[in-house]
Backbone as JSON, one array per atom type, in Angstrom:
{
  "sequence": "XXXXXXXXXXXXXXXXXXXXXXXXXXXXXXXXXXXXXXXXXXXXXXXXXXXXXXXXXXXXXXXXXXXXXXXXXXXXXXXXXXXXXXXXXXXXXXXXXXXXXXXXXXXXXXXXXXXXXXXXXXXXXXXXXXXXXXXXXXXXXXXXXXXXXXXXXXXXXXXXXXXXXXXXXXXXXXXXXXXXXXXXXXXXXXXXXXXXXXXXXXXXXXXXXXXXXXXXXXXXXXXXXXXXXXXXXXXXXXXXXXXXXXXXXXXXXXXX",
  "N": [[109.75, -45.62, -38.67], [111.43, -46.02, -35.5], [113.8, -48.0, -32.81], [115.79, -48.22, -29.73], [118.56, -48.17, -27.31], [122.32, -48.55, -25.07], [126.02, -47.91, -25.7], [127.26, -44.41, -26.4], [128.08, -44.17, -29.77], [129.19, -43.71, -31.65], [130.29, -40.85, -34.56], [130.01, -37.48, -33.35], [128.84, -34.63, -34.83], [129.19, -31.51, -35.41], [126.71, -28.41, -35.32], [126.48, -25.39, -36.89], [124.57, -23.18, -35.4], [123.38, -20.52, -34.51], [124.15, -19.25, -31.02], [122.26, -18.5, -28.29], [121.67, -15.64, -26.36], [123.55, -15.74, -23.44], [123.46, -18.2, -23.15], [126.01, -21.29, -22.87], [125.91, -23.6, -23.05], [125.76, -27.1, -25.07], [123.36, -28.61, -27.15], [123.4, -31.98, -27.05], [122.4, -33.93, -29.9], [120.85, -36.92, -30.19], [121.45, -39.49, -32.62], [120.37, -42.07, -35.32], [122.34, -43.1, -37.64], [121.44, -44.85, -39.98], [119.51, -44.89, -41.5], [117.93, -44.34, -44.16], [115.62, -42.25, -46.18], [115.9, -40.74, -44.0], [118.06, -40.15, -42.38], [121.44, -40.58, -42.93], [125.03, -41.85, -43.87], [127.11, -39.67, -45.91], [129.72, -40.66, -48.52], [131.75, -38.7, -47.92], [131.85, -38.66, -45.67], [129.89, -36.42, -44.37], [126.87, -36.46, -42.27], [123.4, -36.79, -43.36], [120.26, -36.53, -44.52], [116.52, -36.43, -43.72], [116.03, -36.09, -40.67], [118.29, -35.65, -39.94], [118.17, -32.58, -41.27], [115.95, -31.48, -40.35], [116.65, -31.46, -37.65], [118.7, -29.57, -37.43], [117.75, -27.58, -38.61], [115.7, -26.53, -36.27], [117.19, -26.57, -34.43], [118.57, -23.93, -35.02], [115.89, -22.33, -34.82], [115.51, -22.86, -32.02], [117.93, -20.73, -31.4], [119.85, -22.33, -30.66], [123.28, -24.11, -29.93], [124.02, -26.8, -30.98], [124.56, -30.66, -31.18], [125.19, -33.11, -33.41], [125.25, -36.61, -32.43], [125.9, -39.79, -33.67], [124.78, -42.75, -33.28], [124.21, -46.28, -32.02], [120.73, -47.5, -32.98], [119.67, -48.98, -30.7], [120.8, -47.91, -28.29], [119.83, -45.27, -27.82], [117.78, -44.7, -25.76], [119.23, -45.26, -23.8], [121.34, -43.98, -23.16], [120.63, -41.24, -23.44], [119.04, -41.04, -20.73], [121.34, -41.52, -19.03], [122.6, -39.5, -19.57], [124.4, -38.57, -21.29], [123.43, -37.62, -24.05], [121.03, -35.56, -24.85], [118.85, -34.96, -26.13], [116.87, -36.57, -28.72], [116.93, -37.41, -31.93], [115.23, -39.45, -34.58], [113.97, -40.84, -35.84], [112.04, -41.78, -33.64], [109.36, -43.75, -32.93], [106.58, -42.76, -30.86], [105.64, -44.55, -28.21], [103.7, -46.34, -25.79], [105.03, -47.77, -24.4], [107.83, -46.63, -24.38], [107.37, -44.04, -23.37], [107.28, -44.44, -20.86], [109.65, -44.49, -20.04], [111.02, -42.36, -21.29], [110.02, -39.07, -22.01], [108.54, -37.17, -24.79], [108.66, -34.53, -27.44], [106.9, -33.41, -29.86], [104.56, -34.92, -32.25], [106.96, -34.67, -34.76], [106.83, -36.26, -37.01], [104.05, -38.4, -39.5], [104.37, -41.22, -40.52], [103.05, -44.39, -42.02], [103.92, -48.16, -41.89], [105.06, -50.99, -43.23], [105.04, -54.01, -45.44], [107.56, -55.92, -47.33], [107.78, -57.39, -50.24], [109.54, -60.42, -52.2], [108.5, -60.07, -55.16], [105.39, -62.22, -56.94], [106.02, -63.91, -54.55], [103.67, -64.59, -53.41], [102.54, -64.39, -50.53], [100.8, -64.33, -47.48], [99.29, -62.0, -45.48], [98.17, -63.13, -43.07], [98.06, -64.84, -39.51], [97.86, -67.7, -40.22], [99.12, -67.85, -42.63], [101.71, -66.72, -42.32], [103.14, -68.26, -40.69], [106.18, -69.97, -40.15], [107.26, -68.52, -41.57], [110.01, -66.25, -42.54], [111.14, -63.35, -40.97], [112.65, -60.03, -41.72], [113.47, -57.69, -39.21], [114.23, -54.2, -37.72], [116.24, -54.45, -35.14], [114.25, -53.85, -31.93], [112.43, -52.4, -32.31], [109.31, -50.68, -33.28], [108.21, -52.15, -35.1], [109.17, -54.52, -35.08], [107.92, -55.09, -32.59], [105.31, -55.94, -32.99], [104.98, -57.42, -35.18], [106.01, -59.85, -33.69], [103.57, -59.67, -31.73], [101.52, -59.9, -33.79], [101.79, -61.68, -35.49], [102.81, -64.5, -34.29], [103.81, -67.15, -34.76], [105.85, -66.59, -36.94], [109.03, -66.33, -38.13], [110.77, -63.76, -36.77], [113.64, -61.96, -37.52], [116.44, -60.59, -36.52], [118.02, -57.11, -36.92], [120.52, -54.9, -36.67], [120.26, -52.6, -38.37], [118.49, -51.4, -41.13], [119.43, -51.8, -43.44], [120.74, -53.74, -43.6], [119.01, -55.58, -43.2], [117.36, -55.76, -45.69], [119.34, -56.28, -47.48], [119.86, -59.18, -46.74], [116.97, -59.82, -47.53], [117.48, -59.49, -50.31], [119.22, -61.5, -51.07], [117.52, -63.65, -50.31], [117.37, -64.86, -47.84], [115.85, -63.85, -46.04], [111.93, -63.94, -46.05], [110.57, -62.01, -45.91], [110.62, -58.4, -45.2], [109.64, -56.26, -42.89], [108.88, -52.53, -42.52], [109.52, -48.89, -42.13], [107.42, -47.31, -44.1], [108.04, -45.24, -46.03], [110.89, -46.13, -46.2], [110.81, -48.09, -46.58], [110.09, -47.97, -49.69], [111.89, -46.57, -50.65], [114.09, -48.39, -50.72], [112.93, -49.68, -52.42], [112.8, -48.18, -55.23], [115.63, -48.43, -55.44], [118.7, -50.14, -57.04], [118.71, -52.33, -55.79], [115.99, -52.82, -54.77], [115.18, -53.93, -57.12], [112.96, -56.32, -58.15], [111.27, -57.07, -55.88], [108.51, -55.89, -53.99], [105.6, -54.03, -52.34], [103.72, -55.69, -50.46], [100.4, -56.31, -49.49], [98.72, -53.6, -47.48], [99.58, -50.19, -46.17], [100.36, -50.1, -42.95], [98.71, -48.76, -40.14], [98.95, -48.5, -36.94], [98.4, -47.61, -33.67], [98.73, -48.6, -31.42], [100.3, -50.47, -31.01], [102.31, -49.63, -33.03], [102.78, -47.19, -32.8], [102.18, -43.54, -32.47], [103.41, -41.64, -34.27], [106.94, -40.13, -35.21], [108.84, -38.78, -32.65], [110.39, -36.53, -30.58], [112.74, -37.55, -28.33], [113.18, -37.02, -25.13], [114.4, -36.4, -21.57], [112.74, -37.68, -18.96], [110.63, -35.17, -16.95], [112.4, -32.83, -18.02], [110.91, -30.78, -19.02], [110.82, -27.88, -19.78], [113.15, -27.94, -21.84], [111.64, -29.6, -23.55], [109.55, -27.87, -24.24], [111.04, -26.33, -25.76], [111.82, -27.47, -28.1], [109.06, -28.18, -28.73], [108.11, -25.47, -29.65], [109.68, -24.58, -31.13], [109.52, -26.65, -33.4], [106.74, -25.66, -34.19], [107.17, -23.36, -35.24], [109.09, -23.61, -37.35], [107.52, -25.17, -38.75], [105.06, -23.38, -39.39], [106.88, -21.64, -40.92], [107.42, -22.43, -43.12], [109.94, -24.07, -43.68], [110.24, -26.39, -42.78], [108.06, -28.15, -44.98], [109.92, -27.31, -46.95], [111.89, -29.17, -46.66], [111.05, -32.12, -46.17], [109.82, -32.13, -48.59], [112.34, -32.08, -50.05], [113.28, -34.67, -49.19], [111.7, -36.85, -49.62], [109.05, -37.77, -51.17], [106.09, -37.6, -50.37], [104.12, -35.82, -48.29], [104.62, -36.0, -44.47], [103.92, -34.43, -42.56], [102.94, -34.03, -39.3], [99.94, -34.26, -38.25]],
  "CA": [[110.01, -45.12, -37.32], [112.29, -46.81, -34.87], [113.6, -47.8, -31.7], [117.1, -47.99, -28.67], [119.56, -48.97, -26.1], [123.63, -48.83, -25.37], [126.82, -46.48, -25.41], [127.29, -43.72, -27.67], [129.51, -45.46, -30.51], [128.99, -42.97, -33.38], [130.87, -39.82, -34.08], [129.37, -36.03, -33.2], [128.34, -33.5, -36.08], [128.78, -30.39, -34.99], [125.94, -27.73, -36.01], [126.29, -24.26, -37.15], [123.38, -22.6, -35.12], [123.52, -19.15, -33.66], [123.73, -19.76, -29.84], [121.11, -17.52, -27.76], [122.62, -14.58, -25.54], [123.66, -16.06, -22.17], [123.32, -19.74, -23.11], [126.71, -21.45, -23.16], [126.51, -25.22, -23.07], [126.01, -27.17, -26.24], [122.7, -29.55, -27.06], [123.96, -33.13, -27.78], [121.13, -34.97, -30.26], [121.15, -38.14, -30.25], [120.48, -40.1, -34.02], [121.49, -44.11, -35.69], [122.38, -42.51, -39.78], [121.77, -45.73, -41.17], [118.32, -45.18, -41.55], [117.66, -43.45, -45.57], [116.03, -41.43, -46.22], [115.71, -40.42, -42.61], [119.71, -40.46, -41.62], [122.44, -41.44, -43.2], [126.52, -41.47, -44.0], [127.6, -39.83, -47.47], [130.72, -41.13, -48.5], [132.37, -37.59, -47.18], [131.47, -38.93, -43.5], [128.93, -36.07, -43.3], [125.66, -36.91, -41.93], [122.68, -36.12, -43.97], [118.73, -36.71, -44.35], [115.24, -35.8, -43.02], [116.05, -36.36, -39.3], [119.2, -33.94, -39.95], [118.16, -31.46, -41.77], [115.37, -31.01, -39.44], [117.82, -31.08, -36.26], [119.66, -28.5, -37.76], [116.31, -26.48, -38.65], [115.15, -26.74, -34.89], [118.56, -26.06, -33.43], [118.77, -22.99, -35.38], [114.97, -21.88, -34.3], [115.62, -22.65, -31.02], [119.24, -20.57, -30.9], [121.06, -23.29, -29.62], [124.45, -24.61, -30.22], [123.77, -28.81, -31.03], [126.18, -31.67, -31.57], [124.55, -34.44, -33.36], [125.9, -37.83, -31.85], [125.62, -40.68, -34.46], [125.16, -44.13, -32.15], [123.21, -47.31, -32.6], [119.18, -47.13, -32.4], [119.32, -49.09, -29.48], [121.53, -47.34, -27.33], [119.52, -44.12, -27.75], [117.01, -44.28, -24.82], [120.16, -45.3, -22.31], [122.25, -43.03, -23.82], [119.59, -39.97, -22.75], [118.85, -41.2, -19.41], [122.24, -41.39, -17.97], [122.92, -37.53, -19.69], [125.47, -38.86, -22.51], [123.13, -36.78, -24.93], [120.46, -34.23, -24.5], [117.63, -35.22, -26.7], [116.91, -38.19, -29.46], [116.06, -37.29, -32.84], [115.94, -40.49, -34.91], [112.48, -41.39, -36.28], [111.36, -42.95, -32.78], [107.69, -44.17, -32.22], [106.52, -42.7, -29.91], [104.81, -45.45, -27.6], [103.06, -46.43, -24.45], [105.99, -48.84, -23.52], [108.68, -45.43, -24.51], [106.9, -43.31, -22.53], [107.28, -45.01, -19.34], [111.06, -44.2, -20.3], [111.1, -40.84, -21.6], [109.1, -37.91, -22.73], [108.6, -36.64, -26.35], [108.23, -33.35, -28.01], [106.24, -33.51, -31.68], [105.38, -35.83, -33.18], [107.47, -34.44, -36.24], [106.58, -36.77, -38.57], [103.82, -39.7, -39.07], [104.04, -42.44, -41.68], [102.54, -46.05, -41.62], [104.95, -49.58, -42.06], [105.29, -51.65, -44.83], [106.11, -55.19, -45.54], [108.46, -56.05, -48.8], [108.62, -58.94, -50.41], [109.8, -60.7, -54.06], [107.74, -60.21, -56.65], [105.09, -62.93, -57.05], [105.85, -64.39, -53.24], [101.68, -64.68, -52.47], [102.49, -64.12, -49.18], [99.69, -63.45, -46.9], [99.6, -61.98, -44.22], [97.52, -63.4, -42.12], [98.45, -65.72, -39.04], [98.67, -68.73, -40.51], [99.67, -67.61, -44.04], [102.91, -66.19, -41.92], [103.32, -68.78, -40.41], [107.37, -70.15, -40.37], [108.01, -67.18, -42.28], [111.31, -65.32, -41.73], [110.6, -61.52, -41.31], [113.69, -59.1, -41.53], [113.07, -56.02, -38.73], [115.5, -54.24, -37.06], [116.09, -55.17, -33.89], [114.32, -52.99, -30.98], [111.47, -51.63, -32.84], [107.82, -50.97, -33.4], [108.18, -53.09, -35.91], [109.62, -56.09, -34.14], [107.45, -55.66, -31.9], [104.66, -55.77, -34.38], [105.16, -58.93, -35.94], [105.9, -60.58, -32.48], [102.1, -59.63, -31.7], [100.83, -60.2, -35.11], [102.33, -62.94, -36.3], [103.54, -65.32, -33.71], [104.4, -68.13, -35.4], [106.5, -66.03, -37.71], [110.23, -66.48, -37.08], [111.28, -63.08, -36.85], [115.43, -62.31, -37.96], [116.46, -59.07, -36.21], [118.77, -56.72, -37.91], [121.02, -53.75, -36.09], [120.5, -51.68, -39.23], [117.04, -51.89, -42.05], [119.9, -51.85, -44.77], [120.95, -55.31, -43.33], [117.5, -56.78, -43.13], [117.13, -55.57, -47.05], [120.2, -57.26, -47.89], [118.96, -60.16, -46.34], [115.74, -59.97, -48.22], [117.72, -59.71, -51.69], [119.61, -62.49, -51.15], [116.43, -64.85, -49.88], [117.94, -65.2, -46.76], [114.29, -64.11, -45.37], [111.2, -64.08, -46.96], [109.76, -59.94, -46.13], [111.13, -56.83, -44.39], [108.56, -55.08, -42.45], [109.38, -50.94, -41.98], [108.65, -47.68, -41.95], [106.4, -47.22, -45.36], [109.28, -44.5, -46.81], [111.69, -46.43, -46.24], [110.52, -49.3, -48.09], [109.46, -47.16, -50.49], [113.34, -46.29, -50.5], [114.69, -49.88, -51.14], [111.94, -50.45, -53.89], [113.74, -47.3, -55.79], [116.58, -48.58, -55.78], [118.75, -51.26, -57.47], [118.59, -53.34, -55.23], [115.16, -53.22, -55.07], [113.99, -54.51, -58.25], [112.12, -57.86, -58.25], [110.38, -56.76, -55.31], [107.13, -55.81, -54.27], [105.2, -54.14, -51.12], [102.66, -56.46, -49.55], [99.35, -55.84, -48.45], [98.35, -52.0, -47.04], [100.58, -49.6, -45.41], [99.83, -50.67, -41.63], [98.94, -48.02, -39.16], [98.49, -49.25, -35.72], [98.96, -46.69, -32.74], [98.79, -49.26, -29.65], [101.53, -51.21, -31.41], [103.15, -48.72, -33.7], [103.1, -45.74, -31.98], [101.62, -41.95, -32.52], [104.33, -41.02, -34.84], [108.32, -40.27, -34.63], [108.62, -37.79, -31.43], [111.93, -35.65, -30.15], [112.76, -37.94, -27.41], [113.34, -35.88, -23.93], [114.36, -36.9, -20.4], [111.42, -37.01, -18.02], [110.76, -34.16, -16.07], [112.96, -31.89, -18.54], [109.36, -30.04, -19.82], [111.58, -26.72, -20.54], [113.39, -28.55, -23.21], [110.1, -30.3, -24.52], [108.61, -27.12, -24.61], [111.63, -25.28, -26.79], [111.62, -28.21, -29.09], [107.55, -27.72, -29.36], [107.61, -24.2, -30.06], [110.34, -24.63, -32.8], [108.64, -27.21, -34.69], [105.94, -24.69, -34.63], [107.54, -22.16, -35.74], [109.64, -24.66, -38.75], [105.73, -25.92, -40.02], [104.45, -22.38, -40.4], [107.63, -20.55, -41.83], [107.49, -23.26, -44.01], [111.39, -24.47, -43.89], [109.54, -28.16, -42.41], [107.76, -28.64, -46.25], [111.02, -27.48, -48.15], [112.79, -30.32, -45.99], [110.45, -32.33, -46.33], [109.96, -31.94, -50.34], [113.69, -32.35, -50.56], [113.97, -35.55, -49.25], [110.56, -37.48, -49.25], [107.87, -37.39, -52.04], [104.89, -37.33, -49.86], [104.17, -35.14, -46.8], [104.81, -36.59, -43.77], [103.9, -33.66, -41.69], [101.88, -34.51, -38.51], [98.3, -33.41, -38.26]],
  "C": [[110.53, -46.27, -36.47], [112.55, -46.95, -33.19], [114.93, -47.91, -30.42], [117.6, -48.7, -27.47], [121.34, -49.43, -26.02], [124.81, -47.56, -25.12], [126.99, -45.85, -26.45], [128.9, -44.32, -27.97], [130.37, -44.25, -31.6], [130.23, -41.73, -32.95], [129.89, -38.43, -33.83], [129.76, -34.95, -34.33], [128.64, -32.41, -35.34], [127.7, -29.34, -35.92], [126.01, -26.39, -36.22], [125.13, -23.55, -36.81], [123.84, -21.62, -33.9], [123.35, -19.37, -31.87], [122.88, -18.25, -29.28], [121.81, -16.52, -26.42], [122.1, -15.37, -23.95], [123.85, -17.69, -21.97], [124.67, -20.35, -23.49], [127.45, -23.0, -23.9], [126.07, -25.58, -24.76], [124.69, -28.57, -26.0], [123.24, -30.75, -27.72], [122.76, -34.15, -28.63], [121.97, -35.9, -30.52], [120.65, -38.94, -31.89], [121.49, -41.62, -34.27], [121.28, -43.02, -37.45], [122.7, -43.79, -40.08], [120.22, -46.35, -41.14], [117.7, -44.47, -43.24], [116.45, -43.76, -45.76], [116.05, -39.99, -44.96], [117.06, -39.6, -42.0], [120.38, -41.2, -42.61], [123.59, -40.75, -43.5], [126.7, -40.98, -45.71], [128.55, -39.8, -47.48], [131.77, -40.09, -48.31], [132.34, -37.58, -45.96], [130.42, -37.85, -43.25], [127.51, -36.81, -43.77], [124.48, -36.07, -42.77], [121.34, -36.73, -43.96], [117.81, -36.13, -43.85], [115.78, -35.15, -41.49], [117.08, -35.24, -39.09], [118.86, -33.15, -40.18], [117.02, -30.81, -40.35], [116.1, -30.55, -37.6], [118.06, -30.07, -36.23], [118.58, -27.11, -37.6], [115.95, -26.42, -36.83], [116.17, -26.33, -34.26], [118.3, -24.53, -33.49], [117.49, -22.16, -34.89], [114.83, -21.6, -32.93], [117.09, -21.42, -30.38], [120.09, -20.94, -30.23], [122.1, -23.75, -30.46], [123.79, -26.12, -29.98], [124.98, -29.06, -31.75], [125.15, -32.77, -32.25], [125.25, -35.31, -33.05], [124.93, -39.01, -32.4], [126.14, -42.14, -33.72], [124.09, -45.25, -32.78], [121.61, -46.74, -31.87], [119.14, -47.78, -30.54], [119.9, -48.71, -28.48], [120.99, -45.68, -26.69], [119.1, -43.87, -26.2], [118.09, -44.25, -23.18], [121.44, -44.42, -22.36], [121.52, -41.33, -23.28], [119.78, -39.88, -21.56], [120.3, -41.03, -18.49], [123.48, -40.4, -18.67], [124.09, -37.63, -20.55], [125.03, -37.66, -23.53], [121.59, -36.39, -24.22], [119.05, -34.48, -24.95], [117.89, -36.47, -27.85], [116.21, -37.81, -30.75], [116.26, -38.23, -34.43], [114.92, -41.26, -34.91], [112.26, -42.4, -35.5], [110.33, -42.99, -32.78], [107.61, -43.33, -30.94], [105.05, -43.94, -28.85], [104.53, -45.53, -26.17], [104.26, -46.84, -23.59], [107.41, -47.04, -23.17], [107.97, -44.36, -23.16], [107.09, -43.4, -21.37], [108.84, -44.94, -18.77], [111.47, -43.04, -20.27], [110.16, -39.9, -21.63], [109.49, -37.28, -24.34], [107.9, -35.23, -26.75], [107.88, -33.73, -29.34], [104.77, -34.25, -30.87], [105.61, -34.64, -34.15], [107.57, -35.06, -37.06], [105.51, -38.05, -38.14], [103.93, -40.39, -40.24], [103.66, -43.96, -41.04], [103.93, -47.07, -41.95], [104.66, -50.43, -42.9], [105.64, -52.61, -44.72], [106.25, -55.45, -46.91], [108.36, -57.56, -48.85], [109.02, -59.25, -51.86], [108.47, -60.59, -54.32], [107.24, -61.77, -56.78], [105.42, -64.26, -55.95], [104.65, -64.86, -52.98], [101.52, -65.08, -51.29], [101.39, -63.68, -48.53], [99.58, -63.08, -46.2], [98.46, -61.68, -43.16], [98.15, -64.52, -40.97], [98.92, -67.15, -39.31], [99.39, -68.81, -42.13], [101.5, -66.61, -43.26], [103.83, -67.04, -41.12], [104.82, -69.9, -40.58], [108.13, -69.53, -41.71], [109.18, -66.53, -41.89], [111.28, -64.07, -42.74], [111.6, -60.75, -40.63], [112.82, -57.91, -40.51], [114.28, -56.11, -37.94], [115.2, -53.91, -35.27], [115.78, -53.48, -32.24], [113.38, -52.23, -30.84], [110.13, -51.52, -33.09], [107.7, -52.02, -33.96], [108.25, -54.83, -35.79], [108.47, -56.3, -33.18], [105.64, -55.91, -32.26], [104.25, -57.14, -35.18], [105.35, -59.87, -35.08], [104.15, -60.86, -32.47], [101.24, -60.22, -32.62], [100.62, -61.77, -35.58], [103.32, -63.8, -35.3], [104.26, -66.67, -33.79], [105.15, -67.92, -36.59], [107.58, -65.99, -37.51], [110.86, -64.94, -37.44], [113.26, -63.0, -37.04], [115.42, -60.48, -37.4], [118.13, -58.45, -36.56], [119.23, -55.41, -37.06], [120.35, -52.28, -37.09], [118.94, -51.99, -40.39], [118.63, -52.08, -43.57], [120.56, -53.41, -44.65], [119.92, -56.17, -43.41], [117.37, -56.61, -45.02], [118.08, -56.54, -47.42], [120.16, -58.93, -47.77], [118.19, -60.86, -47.78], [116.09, -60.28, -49.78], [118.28, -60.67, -51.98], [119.03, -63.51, -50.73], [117.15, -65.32, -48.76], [116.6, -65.25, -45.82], [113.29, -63.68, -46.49], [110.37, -62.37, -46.53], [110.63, -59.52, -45.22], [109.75, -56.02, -44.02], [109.23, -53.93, -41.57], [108.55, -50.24, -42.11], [108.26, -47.62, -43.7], [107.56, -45.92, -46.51], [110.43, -44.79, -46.96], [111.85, -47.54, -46.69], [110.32, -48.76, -49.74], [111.54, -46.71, -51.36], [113.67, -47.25, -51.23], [113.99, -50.02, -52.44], [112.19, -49.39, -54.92], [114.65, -47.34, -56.42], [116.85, -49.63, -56.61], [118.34, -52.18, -56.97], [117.13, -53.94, -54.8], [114.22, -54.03, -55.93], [113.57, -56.58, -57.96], [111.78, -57.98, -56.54], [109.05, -55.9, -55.14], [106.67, -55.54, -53.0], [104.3, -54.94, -51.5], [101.31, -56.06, -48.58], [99.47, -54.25, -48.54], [98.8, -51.62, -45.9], [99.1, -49.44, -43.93], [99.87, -49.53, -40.69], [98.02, -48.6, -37.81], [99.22, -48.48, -34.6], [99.3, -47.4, -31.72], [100.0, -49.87, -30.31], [103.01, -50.34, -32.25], [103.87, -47.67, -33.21], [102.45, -44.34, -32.69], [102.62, -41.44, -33.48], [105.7, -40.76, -34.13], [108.02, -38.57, -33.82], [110.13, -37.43, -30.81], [112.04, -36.64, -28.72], [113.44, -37.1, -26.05], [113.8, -36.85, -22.71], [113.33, -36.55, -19.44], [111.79, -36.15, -17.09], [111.45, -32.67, -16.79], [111.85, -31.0, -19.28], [109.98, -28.67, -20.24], [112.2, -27.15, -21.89], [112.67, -28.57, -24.22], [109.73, -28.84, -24.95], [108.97, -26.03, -25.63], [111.52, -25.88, -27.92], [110.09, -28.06, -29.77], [107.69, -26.63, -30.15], [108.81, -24.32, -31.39], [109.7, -24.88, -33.99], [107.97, -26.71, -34.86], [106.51, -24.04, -35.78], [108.17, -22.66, -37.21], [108.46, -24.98, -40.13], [105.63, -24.23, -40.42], [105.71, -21.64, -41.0], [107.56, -21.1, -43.33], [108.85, -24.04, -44.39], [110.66, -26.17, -43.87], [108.96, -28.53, -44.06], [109.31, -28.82, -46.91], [112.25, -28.84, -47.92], [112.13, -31.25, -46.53], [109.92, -32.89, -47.88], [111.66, -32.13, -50.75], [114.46, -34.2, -50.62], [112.79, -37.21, -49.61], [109.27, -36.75, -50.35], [106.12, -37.08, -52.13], [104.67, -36.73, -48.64], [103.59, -36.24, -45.72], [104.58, -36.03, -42.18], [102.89, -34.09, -40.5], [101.03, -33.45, -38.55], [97.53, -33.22, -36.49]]
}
């Protein structure tokens, strides 16, 4: 789960969802697709993953016409506020500091954070076992801000993208990647994973982390919030939210 700030860069998805009698305008979500298996580009330019499919599911529940608008994470929250796009769906934290920004509908998903490292590293992670460490996160995020707190004598390396901090990491450029726990889980899958290794126990920490990823809203918009609520309702019990869910992600992720 992640975090924002900037102008929309990306291009706009359009969504195939029945619009609702009388309603004409068009919801613009906001997402960064270079987050897997969350978001991302397949080499056809369309947009695909969790964070989509669910968009799409939720659009369609709600009978709205949506645009997704593919921008950087940190551009999201200023990208909302001054009415570029409509809502933010784009595995954010939802946090104390966010909050004071926006409003959130869900959470729609929680997972814990993860730190990666080589194979046979004996990294520890404790304060001074982290100590002039360099720790890939991408820049903006629980995560960052996480390892700031944690680990202050840790030289953090901040990364636009988690597939840049990995790259990083494979080439010993830094010594861990701390993310979202599926998305490490991701990397360590892959090729590029091998001769790594998570670290320690998947970290859940609400004052720092956040409550889970949450539909980001503009304050005061509580009609919105409250169509987006009743969707995701309606998504969990039809059951479309598992088959998503099970399609892209091997462990449920559903909030409780």
């Amino acid at each position: 789960m992640k975090t924002l700030m900037g102008f929309v860069t990306g291009l706009g998805i359009a969504l195939c969802a029945a619009a609702a009698p009388g309603v004409a305008d068009t919801l613009r979500i906001g997402t960064e697709a270079a987050y897997k298996p969350f978001a991302y580009v397949l080499p056809s330019g369309e947009l695909t993953g969790f964070d989509i499919d669910i968009t799409k599911a939720l659009c369609a529940a709600m009978e709205a016409d949506c645009e997704i608008v593919n921008q950087s994470f940190d551009g999201l929250i200023p990208a909302l506020n001054s009415k570029k796009i409509d809502a933010i769906i784009a595995s954010m934290s939802i946090t104390e500091d966010r909050l004071k920004a926006i409003d959130f509908a869900g959470p729609y998903y929680i997972t814990p954070a993860l730190f990666v490292a080589a194979e046979g590293s004996d990294v520890e992670l404790t304060p001074e076992g982290m100590d002039g460490k360099f720790v890939g996160v991408q820049r903006g995020t629980t995560m960052a801000d996480y390892v700031k707190e944690k680990f202050p004598d840790a030289r953090s390396q901040f990364y636009d993208t988690l597939e840049a901090a990995t790259l990083d990491l494979s080439s010993g450029r830094v010594d861990l990647v701390f993310a979202d726990s599926v998305v490490i889980d991701e990397f360590l899958a892959s090729g590029d994973g091998k001769g790594f290794t998570a670290v320690g126990e998947p970290v859940y920490d609400s004052e720092l982390l956040g409550g889970g990823a949450g539909i980001g809203i503009r304050k005061g918009d509580d009609a919105l919030k409250k169509r987006f609520d009743d969707a995701l309702a309606k998504i969990i019990a039809s059951g479309e939210y598992k088959q998503i869910n099970e399609k892209y992600l091997s462990v449920s992720i559903l909030p409780h």
